[in-house]
C-alpha positions as YAML, in Angstrom:
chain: A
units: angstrom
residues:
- id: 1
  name: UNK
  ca: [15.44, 14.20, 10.85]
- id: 2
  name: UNK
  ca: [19.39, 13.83, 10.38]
- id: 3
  name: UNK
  ca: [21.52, 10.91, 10.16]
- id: 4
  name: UNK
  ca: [20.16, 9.34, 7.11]
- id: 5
  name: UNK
  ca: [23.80, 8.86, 5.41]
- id: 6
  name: UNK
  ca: [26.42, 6.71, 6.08]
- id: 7
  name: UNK
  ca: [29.73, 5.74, 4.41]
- id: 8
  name: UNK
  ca: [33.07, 7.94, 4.29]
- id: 9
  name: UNK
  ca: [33.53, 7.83, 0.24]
- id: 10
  name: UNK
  ca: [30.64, 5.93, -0.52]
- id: 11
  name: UNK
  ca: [28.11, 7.52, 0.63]
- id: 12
  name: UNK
  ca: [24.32, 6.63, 0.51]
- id: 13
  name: UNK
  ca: [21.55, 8.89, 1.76]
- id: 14
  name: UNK
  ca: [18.03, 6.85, 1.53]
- id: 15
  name: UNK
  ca: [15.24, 9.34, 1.88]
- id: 16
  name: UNK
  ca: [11.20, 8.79, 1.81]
- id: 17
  name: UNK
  ca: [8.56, 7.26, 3.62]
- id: 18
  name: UNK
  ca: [6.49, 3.22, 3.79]
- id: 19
  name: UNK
  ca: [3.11, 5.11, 2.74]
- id: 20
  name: UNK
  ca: [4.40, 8.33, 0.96]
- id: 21
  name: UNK
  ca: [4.84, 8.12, -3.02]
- id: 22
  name: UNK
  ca: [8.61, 7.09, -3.21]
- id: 23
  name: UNK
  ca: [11.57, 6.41, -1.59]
- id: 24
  name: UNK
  ca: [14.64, 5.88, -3.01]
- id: 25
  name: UNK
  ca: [18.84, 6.75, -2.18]
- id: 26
  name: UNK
  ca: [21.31, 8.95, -3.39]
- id: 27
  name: UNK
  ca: [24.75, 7.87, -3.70]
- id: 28
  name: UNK
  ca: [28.03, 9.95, -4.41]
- id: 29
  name: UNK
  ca: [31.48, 9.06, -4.68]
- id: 30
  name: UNK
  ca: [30.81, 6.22, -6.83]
- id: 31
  name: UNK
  ca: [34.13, 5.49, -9.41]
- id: 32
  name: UNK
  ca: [33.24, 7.36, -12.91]
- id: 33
  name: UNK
  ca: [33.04, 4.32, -15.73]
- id: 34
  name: UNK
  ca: [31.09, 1.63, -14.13]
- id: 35
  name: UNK
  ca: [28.73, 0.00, -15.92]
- id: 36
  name: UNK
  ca: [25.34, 0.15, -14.23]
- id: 37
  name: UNK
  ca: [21.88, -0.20, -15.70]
- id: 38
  name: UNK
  ca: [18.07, -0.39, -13.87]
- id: 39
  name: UNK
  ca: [18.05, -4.17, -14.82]
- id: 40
  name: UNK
  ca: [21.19, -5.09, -12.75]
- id: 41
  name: UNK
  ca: [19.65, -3.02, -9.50]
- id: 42
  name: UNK
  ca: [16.41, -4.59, -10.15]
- id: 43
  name: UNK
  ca: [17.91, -8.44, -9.60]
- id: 44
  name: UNK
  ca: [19.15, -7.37, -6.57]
- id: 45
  name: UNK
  ca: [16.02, -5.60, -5.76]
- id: 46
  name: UNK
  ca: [13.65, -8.53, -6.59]
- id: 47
  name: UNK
  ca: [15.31, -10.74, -4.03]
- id: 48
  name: UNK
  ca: [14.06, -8.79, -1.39]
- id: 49
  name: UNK
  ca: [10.96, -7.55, -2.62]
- id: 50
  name: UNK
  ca: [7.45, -8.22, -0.72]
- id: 51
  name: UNK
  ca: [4.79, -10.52, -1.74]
- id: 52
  name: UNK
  ca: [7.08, -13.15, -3.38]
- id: 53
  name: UNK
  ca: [5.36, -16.59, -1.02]
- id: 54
  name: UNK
  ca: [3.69, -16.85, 1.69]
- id: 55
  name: UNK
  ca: [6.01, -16.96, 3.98]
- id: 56
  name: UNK
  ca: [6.41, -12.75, 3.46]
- id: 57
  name: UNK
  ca: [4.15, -10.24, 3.85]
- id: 58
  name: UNK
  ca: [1.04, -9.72, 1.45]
- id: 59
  name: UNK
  ca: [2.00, -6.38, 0.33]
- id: 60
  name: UNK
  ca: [2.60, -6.46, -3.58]
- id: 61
  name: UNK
  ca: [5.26, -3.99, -4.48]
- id: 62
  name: UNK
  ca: [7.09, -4.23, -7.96]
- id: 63
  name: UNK
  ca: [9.93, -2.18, -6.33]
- id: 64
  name: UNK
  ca: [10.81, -1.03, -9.98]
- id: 65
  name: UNK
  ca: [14.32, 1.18, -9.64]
- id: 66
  name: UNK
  ca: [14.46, 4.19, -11.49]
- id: 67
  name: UNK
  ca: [18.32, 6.00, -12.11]
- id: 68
  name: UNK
  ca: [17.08, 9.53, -12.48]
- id: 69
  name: UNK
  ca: [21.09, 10.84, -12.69]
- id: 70
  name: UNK
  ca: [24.76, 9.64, -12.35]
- id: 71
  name: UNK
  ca: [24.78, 7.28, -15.39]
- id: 72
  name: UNK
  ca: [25.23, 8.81, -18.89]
- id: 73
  name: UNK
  ca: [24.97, 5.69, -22.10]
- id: 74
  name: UNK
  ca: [25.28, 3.13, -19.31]
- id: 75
  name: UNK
  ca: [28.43, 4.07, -17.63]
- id: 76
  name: UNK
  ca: [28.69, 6.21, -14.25]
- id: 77
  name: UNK
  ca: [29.81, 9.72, -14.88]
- id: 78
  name: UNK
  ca: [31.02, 9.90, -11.09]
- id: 79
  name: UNK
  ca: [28.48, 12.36, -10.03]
- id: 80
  name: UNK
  ca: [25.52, 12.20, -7.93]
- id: 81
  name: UNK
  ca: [23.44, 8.78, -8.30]
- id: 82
  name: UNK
  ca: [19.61, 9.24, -8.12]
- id: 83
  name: UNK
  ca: [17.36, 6.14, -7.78]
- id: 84
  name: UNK
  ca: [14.02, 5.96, -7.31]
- id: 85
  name: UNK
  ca: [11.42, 3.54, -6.17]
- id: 86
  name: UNK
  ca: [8.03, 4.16, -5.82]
- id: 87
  name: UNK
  ca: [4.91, 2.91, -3.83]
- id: 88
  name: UNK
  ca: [2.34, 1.42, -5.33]
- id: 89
  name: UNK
  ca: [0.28, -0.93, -3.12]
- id: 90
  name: UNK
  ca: [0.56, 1.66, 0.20]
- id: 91
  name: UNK
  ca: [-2.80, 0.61, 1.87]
- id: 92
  name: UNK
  ca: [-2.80, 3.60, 5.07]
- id: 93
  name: UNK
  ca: [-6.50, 2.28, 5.74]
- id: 94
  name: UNK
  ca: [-4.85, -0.66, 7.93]
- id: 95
  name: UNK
  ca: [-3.17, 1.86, 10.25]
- id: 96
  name: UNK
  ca: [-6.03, 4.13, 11.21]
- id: 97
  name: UNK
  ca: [-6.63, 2.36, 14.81]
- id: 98
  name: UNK
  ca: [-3.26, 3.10, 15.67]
- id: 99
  name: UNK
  ca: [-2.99, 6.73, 15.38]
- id: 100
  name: UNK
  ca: [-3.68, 7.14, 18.71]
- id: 101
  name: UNK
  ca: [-1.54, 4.37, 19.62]
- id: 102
  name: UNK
  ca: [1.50, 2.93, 20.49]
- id: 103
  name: UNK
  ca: [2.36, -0.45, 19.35]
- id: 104
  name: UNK
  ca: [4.66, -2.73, 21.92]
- id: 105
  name: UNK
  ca: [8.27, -3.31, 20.28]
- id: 106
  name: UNK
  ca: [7.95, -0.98, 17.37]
- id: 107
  name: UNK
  ca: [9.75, 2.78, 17.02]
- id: 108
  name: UNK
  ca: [6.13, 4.59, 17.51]
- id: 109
  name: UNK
  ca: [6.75, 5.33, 21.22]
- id: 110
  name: UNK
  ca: [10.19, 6.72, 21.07]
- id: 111
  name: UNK
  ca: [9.43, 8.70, 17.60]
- id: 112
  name: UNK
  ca: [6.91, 10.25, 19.61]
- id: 113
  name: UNK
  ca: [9.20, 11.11, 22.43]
- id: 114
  name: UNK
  ca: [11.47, 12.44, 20.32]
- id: 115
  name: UNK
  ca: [10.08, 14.23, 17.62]
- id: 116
  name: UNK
  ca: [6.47, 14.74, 18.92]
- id: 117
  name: UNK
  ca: [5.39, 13.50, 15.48]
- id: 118
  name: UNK
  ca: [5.01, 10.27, 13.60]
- id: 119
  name: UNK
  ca: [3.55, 8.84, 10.35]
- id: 120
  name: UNK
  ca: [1.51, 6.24, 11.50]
- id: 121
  name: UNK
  ca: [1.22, 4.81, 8.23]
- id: 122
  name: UNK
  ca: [3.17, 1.76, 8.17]
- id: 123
  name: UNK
  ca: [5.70, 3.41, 10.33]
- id: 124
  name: UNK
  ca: [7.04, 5.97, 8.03]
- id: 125
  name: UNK
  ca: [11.25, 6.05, 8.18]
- id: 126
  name: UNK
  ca: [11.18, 2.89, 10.70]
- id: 127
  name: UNK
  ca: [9.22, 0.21, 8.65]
- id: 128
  name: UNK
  ca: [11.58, -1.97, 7.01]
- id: 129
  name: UNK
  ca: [10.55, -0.37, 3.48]
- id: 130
  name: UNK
  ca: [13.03, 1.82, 3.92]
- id: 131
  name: UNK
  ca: [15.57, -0.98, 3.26]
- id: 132
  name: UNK
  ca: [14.77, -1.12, -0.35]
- id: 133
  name: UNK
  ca: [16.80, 1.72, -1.09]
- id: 134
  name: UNK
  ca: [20.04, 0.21, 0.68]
- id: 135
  name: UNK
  ca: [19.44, -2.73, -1.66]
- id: 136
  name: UNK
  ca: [19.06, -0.16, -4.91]
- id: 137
  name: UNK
  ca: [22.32, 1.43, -3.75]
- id: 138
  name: UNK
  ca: [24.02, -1.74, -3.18]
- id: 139
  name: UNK
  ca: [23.50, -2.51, -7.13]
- id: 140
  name: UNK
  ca: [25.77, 0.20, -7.82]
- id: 141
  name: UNK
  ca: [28.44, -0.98, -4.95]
- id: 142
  name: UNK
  ca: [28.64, -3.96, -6.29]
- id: 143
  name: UNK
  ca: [29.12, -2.81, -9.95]
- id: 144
  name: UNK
  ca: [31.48, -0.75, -8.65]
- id: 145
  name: UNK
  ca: [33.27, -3.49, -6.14]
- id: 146
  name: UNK
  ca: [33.29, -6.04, -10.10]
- id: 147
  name: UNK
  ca: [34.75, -3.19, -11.88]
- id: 148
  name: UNK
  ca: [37.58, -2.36, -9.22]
- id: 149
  name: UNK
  ca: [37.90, -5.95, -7.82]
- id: 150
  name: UNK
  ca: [36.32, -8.57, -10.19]
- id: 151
  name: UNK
  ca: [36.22, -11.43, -8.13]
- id: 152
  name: UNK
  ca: [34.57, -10.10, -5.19]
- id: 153
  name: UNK
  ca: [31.35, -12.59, -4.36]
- id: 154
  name: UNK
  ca: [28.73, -11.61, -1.55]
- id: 155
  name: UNK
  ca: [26.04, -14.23, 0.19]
- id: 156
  name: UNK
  ca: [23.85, -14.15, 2.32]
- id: 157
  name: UNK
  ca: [21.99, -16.79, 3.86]
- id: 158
  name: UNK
  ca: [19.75, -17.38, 7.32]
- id: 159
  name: UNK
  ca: [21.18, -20.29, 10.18]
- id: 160
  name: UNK
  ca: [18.39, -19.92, 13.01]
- id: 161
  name: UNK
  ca: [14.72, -19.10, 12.92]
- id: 162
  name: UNK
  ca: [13.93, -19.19, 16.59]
- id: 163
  name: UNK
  ca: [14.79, -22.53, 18.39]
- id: 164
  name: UNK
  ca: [15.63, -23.78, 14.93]
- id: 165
  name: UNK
  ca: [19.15, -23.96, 13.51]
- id: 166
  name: UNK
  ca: [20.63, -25.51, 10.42]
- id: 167
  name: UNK
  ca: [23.19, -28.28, 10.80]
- id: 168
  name: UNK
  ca: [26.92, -26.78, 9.67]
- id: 169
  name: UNK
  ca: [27.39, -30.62, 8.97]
- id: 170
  name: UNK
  ca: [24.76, -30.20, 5.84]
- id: 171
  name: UNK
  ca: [25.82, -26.86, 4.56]
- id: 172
  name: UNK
  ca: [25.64, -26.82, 0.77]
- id: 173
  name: UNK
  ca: [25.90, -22.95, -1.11]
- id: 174
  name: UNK
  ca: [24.29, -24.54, -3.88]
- id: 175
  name: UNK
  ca: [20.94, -24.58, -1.75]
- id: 176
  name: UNK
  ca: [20.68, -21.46, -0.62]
- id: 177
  name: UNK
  ca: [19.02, -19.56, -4.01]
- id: 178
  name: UNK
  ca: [16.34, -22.94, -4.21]
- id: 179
  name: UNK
  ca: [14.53, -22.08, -0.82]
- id: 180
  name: UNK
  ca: [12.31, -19.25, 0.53]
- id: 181
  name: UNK
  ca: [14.71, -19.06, 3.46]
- id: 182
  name: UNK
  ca: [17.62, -18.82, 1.91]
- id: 183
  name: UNK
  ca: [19.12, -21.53, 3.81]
- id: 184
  name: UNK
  ca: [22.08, -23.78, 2.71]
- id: 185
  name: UNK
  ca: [20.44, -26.66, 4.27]
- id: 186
  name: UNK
  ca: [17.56, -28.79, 2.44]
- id: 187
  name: UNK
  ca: [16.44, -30.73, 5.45]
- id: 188
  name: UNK
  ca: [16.31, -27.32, 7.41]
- id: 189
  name: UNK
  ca: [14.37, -25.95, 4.67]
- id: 190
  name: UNK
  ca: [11.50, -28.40, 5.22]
- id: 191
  name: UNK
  ca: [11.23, -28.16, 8.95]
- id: 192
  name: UNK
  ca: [11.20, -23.90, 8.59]
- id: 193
  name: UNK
  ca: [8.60, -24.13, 6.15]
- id: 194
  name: UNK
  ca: [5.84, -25.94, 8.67]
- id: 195
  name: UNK
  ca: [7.60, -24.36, 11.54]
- id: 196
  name: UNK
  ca: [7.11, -21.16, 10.29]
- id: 197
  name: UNK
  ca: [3.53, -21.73, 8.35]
- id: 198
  name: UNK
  ca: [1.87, -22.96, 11.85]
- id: 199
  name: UNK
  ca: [3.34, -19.52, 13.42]
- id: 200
  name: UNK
  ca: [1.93, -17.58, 10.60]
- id: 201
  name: UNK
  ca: [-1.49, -18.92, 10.45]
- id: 202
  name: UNK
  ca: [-1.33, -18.07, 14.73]
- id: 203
  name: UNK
  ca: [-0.70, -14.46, 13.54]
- id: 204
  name: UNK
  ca: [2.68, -14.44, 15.39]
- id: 205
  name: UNK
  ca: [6.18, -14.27, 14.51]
- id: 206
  name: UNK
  ca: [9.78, -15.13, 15.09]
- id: 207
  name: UNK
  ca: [13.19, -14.30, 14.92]
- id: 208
  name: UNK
  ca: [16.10, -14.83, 12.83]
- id: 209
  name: UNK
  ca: [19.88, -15.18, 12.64]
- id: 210
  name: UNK
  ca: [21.89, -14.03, 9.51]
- id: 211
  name: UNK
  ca: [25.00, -14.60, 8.14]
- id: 212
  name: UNK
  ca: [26.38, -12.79, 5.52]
- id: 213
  name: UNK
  ca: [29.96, -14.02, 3.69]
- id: 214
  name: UNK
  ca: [31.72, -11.59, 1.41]
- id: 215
  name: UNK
  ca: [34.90, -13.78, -0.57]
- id: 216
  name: UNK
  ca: [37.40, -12.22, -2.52]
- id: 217
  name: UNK
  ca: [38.01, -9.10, 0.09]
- id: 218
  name: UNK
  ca: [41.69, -8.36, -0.22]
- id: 219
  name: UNK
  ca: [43.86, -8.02, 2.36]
- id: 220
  name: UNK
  ca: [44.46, -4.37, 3.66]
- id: 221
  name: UNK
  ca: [41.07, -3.14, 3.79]
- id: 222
  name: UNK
  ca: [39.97, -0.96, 7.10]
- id: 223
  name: UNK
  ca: [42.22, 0.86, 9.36]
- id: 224
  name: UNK
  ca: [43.06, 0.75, 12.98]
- id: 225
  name: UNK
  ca: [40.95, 2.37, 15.86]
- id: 226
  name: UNK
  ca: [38.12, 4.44, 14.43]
- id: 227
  name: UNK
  ca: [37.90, 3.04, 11.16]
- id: 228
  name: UNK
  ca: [38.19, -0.68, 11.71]
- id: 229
  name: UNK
  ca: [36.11, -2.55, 8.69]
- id: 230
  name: UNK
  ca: [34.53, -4.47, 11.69]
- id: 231
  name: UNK
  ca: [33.43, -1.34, 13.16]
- id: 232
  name: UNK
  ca: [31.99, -0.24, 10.01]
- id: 233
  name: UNK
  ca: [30.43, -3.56, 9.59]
- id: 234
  name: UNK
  ca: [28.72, -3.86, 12.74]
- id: 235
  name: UNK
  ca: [27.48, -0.22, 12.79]
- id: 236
  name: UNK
  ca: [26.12, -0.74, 8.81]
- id: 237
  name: UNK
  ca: [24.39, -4.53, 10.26]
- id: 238
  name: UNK
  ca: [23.32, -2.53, 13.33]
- id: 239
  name: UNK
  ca: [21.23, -0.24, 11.35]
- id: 240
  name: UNK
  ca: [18.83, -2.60, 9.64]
- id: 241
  name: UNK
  ca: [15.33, -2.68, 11.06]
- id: 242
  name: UNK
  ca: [14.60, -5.03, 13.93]
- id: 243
  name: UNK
  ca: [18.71, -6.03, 14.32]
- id: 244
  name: UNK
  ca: [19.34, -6.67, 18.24]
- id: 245
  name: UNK
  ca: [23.45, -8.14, 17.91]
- id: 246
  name: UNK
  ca: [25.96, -8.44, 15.63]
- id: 247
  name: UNK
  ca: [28.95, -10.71, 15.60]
- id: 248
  name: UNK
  ca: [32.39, -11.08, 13.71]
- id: 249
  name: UNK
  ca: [33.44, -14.33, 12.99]
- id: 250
  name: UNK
  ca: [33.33, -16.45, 16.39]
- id: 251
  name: UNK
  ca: [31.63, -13.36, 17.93]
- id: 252
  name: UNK
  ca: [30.44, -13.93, 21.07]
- id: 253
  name: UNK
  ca: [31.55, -17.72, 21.07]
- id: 254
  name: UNK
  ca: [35.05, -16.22, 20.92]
- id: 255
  name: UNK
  ca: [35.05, -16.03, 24.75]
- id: 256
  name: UNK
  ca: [34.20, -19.67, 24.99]
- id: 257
  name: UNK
  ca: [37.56, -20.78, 23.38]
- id: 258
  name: UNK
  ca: [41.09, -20.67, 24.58]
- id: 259
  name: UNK
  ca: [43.91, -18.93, 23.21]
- id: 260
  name: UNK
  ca: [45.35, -22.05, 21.12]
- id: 261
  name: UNK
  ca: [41.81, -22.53, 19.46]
- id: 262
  name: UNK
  ca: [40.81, -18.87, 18.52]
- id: 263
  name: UNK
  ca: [44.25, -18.04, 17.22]
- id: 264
  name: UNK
  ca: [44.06, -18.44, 13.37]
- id: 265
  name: UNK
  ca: [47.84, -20.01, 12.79]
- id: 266
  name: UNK
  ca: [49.21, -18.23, 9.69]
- id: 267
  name: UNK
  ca: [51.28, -20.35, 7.05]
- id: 268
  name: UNK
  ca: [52.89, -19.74, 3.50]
- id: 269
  name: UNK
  ca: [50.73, -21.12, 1.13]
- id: 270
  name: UNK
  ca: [51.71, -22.95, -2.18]
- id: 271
  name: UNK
  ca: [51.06, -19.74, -4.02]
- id: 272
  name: UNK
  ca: [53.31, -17.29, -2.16]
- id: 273
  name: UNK
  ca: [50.62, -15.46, 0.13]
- id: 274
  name: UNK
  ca: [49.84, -16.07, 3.48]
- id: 275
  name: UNK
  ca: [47.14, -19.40, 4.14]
- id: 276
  name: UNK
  ca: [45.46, -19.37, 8.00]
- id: 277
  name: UNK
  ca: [44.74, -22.51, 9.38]
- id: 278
  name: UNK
  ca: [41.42, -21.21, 10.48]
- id: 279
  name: UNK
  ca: [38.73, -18.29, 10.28]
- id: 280
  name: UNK
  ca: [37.55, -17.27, 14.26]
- id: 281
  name: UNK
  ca: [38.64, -13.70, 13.25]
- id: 282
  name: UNK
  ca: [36.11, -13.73, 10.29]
- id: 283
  name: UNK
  ca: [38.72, -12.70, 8.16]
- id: 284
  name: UNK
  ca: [39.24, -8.75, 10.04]
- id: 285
  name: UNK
  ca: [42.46, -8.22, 12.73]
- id: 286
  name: UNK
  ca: [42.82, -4.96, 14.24]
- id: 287
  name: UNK
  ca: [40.52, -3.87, 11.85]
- id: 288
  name: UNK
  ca: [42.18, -4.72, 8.86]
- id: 289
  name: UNK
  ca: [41.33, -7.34, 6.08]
- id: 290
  name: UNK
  ca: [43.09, -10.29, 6.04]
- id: 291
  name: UNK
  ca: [42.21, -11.93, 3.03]
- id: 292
  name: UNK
  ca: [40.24, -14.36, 3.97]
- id: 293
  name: UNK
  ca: [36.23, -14.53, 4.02]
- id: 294
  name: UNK
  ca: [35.09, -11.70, 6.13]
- id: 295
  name: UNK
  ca: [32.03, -13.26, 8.19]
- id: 296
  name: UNK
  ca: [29.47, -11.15, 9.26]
- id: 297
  name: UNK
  ca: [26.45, -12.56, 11.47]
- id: 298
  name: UNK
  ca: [23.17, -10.43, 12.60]
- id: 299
  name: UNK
  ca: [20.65, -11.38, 15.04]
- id: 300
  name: UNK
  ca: [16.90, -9.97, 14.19]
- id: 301
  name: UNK
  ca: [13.89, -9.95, 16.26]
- id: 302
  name: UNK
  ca: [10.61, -11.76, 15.73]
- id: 303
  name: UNK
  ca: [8.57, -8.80, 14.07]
- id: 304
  name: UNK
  ca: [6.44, -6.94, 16.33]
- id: 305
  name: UNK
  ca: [3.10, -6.66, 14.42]
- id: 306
  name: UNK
  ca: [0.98, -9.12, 15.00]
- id: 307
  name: UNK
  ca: [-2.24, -10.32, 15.22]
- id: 308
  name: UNK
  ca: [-2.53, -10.83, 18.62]
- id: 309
  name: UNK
  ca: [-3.78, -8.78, 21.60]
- id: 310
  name: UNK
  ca: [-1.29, -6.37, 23.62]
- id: 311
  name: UNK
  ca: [-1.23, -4.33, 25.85]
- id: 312
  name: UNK
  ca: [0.02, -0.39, 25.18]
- id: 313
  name: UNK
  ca: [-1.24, 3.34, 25.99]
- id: 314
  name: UNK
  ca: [-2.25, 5.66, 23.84]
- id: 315
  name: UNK
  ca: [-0.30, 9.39, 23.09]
- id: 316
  name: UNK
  ca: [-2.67, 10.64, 26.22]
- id: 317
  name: UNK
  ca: [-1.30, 7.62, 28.46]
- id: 318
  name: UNK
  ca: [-4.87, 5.97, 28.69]
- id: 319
  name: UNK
  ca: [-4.12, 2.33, 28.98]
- id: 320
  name: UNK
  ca: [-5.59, 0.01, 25.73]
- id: 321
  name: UNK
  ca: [-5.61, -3.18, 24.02]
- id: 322
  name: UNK
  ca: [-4.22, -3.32, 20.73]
- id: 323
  name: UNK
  ca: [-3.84, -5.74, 17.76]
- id: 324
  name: UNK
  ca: [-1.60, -4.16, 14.43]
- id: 325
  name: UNK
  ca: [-3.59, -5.35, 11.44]
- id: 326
  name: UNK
  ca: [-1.99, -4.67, 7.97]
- id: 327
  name: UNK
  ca: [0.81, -7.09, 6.27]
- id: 328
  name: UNK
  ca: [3.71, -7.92, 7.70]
- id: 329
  name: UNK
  ca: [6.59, -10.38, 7.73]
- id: 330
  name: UNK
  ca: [6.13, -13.70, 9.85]
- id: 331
  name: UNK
  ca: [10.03, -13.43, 9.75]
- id: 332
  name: UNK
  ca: [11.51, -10.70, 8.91]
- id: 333
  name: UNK
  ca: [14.62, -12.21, 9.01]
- id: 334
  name: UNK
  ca: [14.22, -13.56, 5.05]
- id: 335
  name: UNK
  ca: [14.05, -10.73, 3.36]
- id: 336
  name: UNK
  ca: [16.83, -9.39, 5.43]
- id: 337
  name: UNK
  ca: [19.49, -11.40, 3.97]
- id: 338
  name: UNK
  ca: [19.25, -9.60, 0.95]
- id: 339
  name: UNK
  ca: [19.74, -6.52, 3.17]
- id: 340
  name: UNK
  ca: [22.36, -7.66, 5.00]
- id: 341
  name: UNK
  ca: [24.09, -8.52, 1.30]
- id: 342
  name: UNK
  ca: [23.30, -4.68, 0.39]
- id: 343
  name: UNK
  ca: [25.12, -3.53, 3.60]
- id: 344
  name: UNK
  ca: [28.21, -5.36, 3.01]
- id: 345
  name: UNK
  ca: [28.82, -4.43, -0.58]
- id: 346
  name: UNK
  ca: [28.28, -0.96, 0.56]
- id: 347
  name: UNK
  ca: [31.24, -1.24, 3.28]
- id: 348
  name: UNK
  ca: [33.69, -3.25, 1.16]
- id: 349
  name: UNK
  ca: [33.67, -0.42, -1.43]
- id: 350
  name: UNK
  ca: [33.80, 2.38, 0.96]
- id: 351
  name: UNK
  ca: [36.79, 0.61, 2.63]
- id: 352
  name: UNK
  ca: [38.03, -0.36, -0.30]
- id: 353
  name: UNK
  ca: [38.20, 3.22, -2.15]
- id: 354
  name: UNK
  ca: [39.52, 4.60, 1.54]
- id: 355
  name: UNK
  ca: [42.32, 2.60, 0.92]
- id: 356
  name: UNK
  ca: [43.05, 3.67, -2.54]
- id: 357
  name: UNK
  ca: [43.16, 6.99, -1.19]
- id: 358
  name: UNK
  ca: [45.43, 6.63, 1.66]
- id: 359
  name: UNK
  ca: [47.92, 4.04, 0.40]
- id: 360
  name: UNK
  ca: [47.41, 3.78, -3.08]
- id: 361
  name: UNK
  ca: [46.87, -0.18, -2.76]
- id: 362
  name: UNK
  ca: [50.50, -0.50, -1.46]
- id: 363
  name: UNK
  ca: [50.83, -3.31, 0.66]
- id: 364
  name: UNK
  ca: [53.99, -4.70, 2.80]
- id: 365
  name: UNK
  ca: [55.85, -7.53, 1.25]
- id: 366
  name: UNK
  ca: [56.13, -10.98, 2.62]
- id: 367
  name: UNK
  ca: [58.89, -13.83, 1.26]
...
């Protein structure tokens, strides 16, 4: 299977399977120098590991990073980064009625179509597991983005499960690390946690939007046409498991406003650089930084296994009932904000060491 890489200079393979022993990513072209140790991967990688409340799935998985090679006394030597992660609660047993097979909204059917095999087991390369190894890699991005850029600060936080959204009115920053739902909005909190608990005692799901803020970015960062940060952004947000849309800023509410009201009017601010008067562009024109917050927001659907009857065929196209037993998200969408946090660290520095190398961090002078 190809295509398990992306980045231009930071690059990040992820390799290995839900049920198999390990899985982990590779990353080269990280700057030599950066100090990087297992316990600074692991915070990152305990925000999105399984099992933490209820409100995730049941699956207990330490999700203990390993660096196998790439650091030497705590520093990275600039070669090849090896982490590891492995399995340790795989139970394959749950999977067994669905070798045979397909379940309704997951990758089985077209893994099958293409490939004419599949691990059954969890899902193999398309169960979210996989993300765990974006998350180890983004450790070392953002080492990497504090070492280059100290300043740089990434969040992540959810604004809709299903019907409900928070109120923009309410938003506090300080609130988003004190919920399960990482939501910067107390009262919101409250009403997601019985919303959600009713839909997970039902055995269903739902589906999530998240927003991801990176602060800090400097200006400069992306180039025009085919290597627009937004490009890079979307494709990177596009990736994650169970992601249906991505928007920039406004987004798609960009074609509800006029002119006068998207444009963000530009200023001189107190301190010499440009000030905008306002963010629709979510901080990215014509592909370029512009200093302001870059805004990133994803759209996830509700997860497809649940415990309730459907309808599929099996590999021989017999018609059958099925219901996907095992442990699984009731959202996915909460442990995907820690994803979504991986996947912009790992742009930024990309972009940000692309421009390095093409301009040298020049930039054109204004006043």
């Amino acid at each position: 299977m190809s295509f398990n890489t992306f980045g231009h200079l930071f690059r990040v393979t992820t390799w290995g399977e839900s049920h198999g022993p390990a899985l982990g990513a590779t990353v080269d072209g990280c700057p030599p120098g950066v100090a990087v140790d297992e316990a600074m991967i692991q915070h990152w990688l305990d925000k999105r590991k399984p099992g933490q409340n209820k409100y995730t799935t049941q699956r207990r998985e330490p999700d203990a990073v390993r660096i196998l090679s790439g650091v030497f006394e705590g520093r990275t030597t600039g070669t090849t980064i090896q982490l590891m992660i492995e399995n340790t609660d795989q139970r394959s047993k749950d999977y067994g009625d669905i070798a045979e097979k397909f379940r309704p909204g997951h990758a089985d059917i077209t893994y099958w179509q293409k490939y004419g095999i599949r691990d059954y087991r969890g899902g193999g390369r398309s169960s979210a597991r996989e993300t765990a190894a974006r998350v180890a890699a983004s450790g070392i991005a953002r080492a990497a983005l504090d070492h280059l850029v100290p300043g740089i600060e990434i969040k992540g936080y959810m604004t809709r499960m299903g019907a409900h959204e928070i109120d923009r009115d309410q938003f506090d920053w300080e609130q988003i690390d004190q919920n399960p739902f990482w939501v910067p909005d107390a009262q919101a909190a409250g009403t997601w946690a019985d919303y959600l608990d009713g839909l997970r005692k039902s055995g269903s799901s739902v589906g999530a939007v998240i927003e991801v803020v990176a602060r800090g970015v400097p200006a400069g960062l992306g180039a025009p046409i085919y290597a627009k940060l937004d490009t890079d952004l979307a494709a990177a947000m596009m990736s994650i498991n169970a992601v249906k849309g991505v928007e920039i800023g406004e987004g798609m509410s960009a074609a509800m406003l006029t002119g006068e009201l998207n444009a963000d009017e530009i200023f001189m601010g107190n301190d010499g650089t440009p000030s905008f008067s306002s963010n629709h562009a979510g901080g990215i024109l014509g592909g370029i930084s512009t200093g302001q917050d870059v805004v990133v927001r994803f759209a996830v659907k509700p997860t497809s296994s649940i415990l309730q009857t459907r309808q599929t065929i099996t590999k021989s196209g017999k018609p059958a009932e099925i219901i996907t037993k095992g442990r699984h998200d009731p959202c996915v969408g909460i442990r995907a904000v820690p994803v979504g946090e991986a996947m912009m660290a790992c742009v930024i520095l990309d972009h940000l060491l692309l421009d390095r190398a093409q301009t040298g961090g020049q930039r054109g002078p204004i006043g």
